[in-house]
N, C-alpha and C positions, 0 to 999 in steps of 0.2 A: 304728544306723539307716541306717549309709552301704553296709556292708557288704552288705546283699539288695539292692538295685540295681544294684549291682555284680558281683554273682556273675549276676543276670536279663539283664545288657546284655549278659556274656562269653557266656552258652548262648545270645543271641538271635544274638549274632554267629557263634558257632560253628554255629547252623545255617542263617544266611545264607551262611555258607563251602558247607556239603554242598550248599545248593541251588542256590549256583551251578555248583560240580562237575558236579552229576546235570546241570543243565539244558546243560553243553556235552560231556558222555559219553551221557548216554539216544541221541539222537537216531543214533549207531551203533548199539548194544546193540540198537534199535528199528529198524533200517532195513530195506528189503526183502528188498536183496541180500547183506547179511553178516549179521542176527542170530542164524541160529541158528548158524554158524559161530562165531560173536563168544561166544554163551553158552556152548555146548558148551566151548572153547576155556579160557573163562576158567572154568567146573566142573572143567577139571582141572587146570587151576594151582591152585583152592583146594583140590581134593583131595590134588596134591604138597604143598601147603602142612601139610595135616594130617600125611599121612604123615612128610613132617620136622620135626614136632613129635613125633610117635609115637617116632619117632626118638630123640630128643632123651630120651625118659623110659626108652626102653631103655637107654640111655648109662648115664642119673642111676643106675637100680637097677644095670648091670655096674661102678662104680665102686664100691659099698660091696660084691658078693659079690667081687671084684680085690682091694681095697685090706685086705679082713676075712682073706684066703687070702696075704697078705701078711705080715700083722703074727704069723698063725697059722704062717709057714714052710712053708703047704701044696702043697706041687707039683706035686699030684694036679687042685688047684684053681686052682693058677695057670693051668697049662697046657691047661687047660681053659675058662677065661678068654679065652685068647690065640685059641683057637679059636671061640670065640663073639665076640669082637671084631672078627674077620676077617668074616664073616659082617654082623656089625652096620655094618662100612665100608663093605662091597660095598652093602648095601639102603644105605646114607645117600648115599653117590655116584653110585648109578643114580638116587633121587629129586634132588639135584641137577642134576645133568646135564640130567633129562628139564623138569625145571620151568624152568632158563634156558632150553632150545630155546622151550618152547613158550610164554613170558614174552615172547620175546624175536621169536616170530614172528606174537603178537598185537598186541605193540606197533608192529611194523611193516604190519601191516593197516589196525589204528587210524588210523596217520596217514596211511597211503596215502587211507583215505576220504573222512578229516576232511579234508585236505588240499584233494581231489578237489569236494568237498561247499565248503569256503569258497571254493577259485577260483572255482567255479560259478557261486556267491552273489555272489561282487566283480566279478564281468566281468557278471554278467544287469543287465540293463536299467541301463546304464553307469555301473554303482556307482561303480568306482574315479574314476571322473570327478568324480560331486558329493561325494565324499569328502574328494576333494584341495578343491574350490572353498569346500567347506564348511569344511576345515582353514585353508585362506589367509582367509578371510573374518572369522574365531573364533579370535585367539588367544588364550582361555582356556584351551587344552587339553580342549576337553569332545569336541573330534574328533579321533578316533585316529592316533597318525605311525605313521609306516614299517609300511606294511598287510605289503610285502614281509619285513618281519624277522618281522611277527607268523605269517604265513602259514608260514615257513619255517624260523624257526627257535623261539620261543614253540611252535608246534605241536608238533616233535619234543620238546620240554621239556616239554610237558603230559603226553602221554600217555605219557613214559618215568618222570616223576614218579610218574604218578596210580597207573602199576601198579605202579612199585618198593614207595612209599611206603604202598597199599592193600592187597600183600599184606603188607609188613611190618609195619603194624598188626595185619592178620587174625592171624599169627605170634605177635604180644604177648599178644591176646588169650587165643587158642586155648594160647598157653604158661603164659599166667598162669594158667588154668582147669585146666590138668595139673600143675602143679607145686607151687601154693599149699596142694592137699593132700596131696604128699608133705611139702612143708616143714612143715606142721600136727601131723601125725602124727612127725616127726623133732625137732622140737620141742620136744617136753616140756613142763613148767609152768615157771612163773618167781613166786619168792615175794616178793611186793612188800609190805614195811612201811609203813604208814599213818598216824601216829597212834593209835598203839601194837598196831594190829592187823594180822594177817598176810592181806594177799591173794592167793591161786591163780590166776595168770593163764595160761590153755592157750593154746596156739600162740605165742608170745611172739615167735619168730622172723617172722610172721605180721605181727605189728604193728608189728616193727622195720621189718622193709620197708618196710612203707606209711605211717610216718610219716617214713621217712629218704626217700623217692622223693617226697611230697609236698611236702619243704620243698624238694626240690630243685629241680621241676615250678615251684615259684611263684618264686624266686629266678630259674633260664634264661628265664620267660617277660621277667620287669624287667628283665632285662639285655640277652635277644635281641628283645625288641619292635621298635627302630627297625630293625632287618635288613628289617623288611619294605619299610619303605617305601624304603630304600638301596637296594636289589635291583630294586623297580621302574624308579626312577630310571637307575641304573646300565647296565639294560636299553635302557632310552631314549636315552640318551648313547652308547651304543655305538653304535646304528644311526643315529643323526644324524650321527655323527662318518663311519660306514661309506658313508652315503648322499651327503654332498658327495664323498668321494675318485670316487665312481663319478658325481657330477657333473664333476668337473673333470677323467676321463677322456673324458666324453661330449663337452665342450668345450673340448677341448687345444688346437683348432687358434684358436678366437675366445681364449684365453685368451694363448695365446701372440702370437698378436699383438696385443695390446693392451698388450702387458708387464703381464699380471695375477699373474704368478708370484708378485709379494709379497706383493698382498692378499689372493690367496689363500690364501697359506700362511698369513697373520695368520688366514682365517677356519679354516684346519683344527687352527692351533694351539689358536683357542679351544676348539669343539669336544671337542680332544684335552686339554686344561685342565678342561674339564666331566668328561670322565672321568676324569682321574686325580684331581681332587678328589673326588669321591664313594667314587672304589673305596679312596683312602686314611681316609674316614670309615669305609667298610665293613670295611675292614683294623682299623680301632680296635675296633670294634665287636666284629668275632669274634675279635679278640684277648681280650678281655672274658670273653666267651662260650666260647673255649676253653680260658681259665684256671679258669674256675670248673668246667668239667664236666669239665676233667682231674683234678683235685682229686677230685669227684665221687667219678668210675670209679674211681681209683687207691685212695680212700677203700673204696669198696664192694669190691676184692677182700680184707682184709685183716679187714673188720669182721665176717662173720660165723664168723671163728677164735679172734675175741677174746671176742664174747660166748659161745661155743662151750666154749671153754677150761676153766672150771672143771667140766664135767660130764667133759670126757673124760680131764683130770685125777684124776677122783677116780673116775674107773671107769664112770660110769655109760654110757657109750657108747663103742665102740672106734674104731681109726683107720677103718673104713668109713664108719661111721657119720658122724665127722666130713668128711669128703668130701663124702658124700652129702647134708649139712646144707649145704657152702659148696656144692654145684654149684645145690642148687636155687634156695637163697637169692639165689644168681648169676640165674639163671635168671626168679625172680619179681623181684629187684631190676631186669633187666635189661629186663623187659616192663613194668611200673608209671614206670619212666625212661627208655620209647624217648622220649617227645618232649622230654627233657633234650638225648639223644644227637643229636639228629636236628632240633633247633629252627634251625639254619641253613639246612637242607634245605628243611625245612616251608617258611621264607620266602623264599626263591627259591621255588619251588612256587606259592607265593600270591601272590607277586608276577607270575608267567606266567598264572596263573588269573587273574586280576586284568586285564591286558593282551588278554588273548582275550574277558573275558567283556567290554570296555568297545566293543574291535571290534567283538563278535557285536551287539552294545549296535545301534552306528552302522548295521549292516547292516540289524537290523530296521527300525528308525529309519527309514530310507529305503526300504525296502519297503513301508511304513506309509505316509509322505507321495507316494511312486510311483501307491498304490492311492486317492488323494486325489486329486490330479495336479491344481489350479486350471488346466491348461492340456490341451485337448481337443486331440488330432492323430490326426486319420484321414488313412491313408495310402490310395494306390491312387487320389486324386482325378486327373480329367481336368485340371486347370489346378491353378497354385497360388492360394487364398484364403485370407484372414484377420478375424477378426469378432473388433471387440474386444480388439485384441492389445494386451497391458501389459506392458512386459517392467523388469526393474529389475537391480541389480547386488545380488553376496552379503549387502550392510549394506545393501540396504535402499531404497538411492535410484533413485528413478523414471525411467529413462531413456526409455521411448516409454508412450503413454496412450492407450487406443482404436481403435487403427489398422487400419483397412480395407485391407484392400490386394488387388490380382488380378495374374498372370503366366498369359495363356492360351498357347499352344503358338502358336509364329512368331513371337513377342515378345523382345524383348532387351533387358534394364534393367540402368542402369550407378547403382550407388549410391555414392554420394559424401557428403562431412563431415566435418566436423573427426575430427584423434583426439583419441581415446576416449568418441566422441559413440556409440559401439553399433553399429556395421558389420557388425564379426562378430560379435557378440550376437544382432543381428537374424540371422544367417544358421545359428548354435546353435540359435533358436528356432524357425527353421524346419526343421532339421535333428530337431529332438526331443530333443538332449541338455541343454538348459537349464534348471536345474529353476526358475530364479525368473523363472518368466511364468506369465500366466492370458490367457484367452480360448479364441478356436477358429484351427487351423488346419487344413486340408484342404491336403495336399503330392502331388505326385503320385510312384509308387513309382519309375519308372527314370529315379531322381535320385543325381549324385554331387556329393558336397559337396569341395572342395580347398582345403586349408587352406593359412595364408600361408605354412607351414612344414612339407613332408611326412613321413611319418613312413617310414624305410627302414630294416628289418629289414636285421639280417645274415644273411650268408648267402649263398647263392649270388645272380645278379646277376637270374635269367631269375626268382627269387622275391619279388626285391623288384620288380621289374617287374609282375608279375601282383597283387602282394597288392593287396588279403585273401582273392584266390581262388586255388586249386593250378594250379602253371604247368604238369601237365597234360590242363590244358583247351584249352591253346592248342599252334598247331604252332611248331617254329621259325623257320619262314618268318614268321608272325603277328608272332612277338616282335622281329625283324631288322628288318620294315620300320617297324614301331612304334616302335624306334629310328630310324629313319632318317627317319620324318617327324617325326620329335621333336629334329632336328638335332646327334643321337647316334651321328654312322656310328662313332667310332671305338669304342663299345662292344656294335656287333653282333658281333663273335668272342669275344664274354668272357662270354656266358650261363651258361655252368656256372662262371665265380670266383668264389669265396667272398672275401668281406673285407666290412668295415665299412662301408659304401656313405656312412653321414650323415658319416663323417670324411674319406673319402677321392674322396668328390669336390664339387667349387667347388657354393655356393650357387646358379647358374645351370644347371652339371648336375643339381643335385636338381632343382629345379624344370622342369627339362626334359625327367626321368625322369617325376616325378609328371602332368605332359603327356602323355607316352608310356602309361602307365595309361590315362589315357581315350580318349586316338587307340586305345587299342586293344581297349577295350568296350565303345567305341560308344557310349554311355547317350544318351537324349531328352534329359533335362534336367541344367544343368550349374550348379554353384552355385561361383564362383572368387574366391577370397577372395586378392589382391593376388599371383597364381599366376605373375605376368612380372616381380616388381618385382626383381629380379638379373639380366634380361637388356638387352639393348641395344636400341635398336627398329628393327631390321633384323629381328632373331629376331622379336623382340615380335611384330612386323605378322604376318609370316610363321605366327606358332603361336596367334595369336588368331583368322586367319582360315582354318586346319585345323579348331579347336575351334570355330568359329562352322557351320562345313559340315558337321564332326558332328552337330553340336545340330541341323541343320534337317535334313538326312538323316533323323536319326531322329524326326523330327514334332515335337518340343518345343521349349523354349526356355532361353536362358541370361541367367545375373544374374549381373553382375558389382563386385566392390566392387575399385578403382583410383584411383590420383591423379593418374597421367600423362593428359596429353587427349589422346593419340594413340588409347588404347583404346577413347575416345568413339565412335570411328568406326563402328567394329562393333556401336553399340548403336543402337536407335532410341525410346528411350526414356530418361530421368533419375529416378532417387528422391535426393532431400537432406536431408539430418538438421540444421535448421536449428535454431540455439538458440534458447530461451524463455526468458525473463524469471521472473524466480521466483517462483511460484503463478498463471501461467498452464497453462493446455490442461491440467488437471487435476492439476497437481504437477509435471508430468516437464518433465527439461531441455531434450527436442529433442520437435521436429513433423517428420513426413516430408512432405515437400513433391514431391506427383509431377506435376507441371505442367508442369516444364519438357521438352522436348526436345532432343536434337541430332541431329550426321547422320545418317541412313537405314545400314542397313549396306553395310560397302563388299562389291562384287559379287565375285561367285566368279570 
């Protein structure tokens, strides 16, 4: 009674396997600009495929007229043999050859696209962004780690599995269907006593196979089942373990002086703990699994000479003949028991399938609630407005409720409040990358948002200046004085050096540089999220009232979020995120409070 739900759960699961397959291969095979290259391509890897099956049966038959011109001392026949063998190499080596090129340079298509196709998908409309806020917010695992390992390296493991492992099935198959009736006909009957009567059983070699391959088949699956989910894991740990070392490169310099060296090594040991505990369950595991299917193999070359044995014994077949019994035997044993041979593969396989399809999962996910969006932003408005603005954090809690708000052009608002009362929250939702808010907002387009921490590519210097536009849109005269009104003379001669710009220079140069970005685009509107808080206020004064004659130069206005009251200066306006009492102003912890004032800005 237990056994049909169990055999119904394994088929329903093995073609949940295929359809997640197809659902992350269709969409190349399907695309505009490679399918028919993509099918063409893969028609004739399965055509090399048949051909070295074809292969394969010319072998099976030159083994019994060889081995029959042997035992007969024919040398007419042997040598004859030798010449048609040569012959049968050349064809089996050109279909090699031609089948790994062409294997070998669709799988590198494949992942170029796929590749190509999922950056696309993680970088449109700031995927990677709520991905991360969505993984920090969830730690249940239901949002996927390291997009980077899955993109990078999961990807070249998909599509070098999907086609290793999919022609080598095709191979089993297509082998099992040419050989199952040489070995039928090679054969003979086998007389089985019963209960005192004699039964004729034809093909017997037939049914050896498929009863020896099936017990084997059900045996690897119980032993190699947990491989799957090891292998998942093991994936996971590797890239966690990989992704702090490339944290504690990014912050050597704050790490070292903090004396962090120990606690961080405590955290990459652990890490590195996570992996070697898994990968030595993994080690147990196919330890396991490759006792038993050496056994197997070693089993299956020897066994079809022993059942063989009394016919060629007693005459009924010659030494070809027995050859030609164990090659095929070999042959159907060897395609009926690929996934014996190959169940470690499979589950790393499935485990990489598994890991793509839960990303591709998240991706949708978020293209789904993107095209949902409880928060309205049209861009291109003359002022900035807000109707209704609710904004909250990833779990949930209500931090603004209804908020109205206006910034017209000649305006300069300084927002202030406690941390973590939502500053730059508030300054994400106006930006458009926040996904947990709802209402409306109306932004206007030549706006630049600067965060409390800039982001500086490596690379040459005159690049990280410009980003995220090519630096040549500007002249070098442009970029020189853009340092030098950014109080950066001594790195106007160093526009073409390359180096790591976030490590190698002081917190007050970054932010001095990310200054120099905007002194040098101009934009209307400027949005500066605590942009001076590493400088002194000598500079301060000095580069808040450049960026204040930008802002009005270009007809717009600037909003600024600070704690220092010098900055006050340049503003003529106040927003405060004043706390609330709990289940007032509609649930959320702060009310903006824009009433107050300070001083007028100081004059140019």
């Amino acid at each position: 009674m237990t056994s049909s739900p169990t055999v119904a759960a394994r088929a329903s699961t093995f073609v949940h396997i295929v359809r997640r397959v197809l659902r992350l291969a269709a969409p190349y095979f399907s695309s505009k600009e490679e399918k028919w290259r993509a099918r063409l391509m893969f028609a004739g890897i399965v055509a090399l495929n048949l051909a070295y099956v074809y292969a394969l049966v010319l072998f099976n038959q030159w083994y019994g007229r060889f081995y029959d011109g042997l035992q007969n001392k024919d040398a007419v026949v042997f040598w004859r043999e030798i010449r048609v063998f040569a012959w049968l190499a050349f064809f089996n080596i050109a279909i090699q050859v031609a089948k790994f090129y062409l294997t070998q340079l669709l799988q590198l298509r494949w992942r170029s696209w796929m590749t190509r196709n999922y950056l696309g998908r993680w970088m449109a409309d700031r995927t990677f962004y709520h991905l991360e806020l969505a993984r920090y917010a969830h730690a249940d695992g239901a949002t996927p780690d390291n997009p980077d390992q899955r993109i990078q390296e999961d990807m070249q493991m998909f599509t070098n599995a999907t086609m290793t492992l999919s022609m080598e099935i095709l191979n089993a198959v297509v082998t099992l269907l040419s050989f199952i009736g040489i070995l039928w006909g090679l054969s003979g009957t086998f007389d089985l006593s019963l209960g005192g009567s004699t039964y004729q059983i034809a093909g017997s070699m037939v049914w050896l196979a498929l009863v020896y391959c099936v017990v084997g088949t059900v045996i690897t699956h119980f032993i190699g089942r947990p491989l799957i989910g090891l292998n998942f894991r093991q994936q996971r740990f590797e890239a966690d373990f990989r992704h702090h070392l490339v944290r504690v490169r990014e912050y050597s310099e704050a790490i070292a002086l903090d004396r962090g060296e120990t606690v961080e090594r405590g955290q990459l040991d652990t890490r590195f703990g996570a992996v070697l505990r898994n990968y030595l369950q993994l080690i147990k595991q196919q330890k396991n699994l490759v006792t038993f299917t050496s056994f197997f193999g070693q089993a299956s070359v020897i066994f079809p000479f022993i059942v063989s044995a009394p016919r060629f014994f007693s005459g009924a077949i010659q030494l070809g003949g027995l050859i030609q019994i164990s090659s095929a035997f070999d042959k159907v044993q060897e395609s009926l028991s690929w996934f014996v041979a190959n169940y470690d593969r499979v589950a790393v396989w499935r485990a990489t399938t598994d890991r793509l399809i839960s990303f591709d999962d998240a991706m949708r996910a978020h293209a789904a609630r993107t095209s949902e969006d409880a928060l309205q932003r049209e861009s291109g408005a003359p002022a900035l407005n807000t109707t209704g603005l609710t904004i909250a954090l990833p779990n949930g809690t209500q931090l603004l409720a209804g908020a109205a708000l206006a910034v017209r052009p000649g305006d300069s608002v300084l927002l202030q409040g406690p941390s973590g009362s939502g500053k730059s929250t508030l300054f994400r939702t106006f930006a458009g990358i926040w996904p947990f808010a709802s209402g409306k907002v109306q932004a206007p387009a030549d706006a630049v948002f600067m965060p409390q921490r800039p982001y500086l590519p490596d690379g040459k210097l005159r690049e990280a200046l410009t980003y995220p536009h090519p630096a040549a849109g500007f002249s070098d005269e442009q970029l020189r004085q853009a340092l030098v009104d950014a109080l950066l003379p001594d790195l106007v001669n160093r526009l073409d050096d390359s180096d790591a710009w976030s490590q190698k220079l002081s917190g007050g140069e970054q932010q001095r540089l990310a200054i120099a970005r905007v002194l040098l685009k101009k934009p209307a509107w400027l949005f500066a999220d605590e942009v001076t808080s590493a400088l002194d206020a000598p500079a301060e004064a000095v580069l808040y009232q450049r960026l204040a004659d930008t802002v009005r130069a270009g007809g717009g206005a600037m909003v600024s979020i600070a704690h220092r009251p010098a900055v006050g200066d340049f503003h003529g306006q106040r927003w405060t995120l004043v706390p609330q009492e709990e289940g007032a102003g509609g649930g959320a912890r702060y009310r903006l409070d824009t009433t107050a004032a300070t001083a007028q800005p100081a004059a140019t």
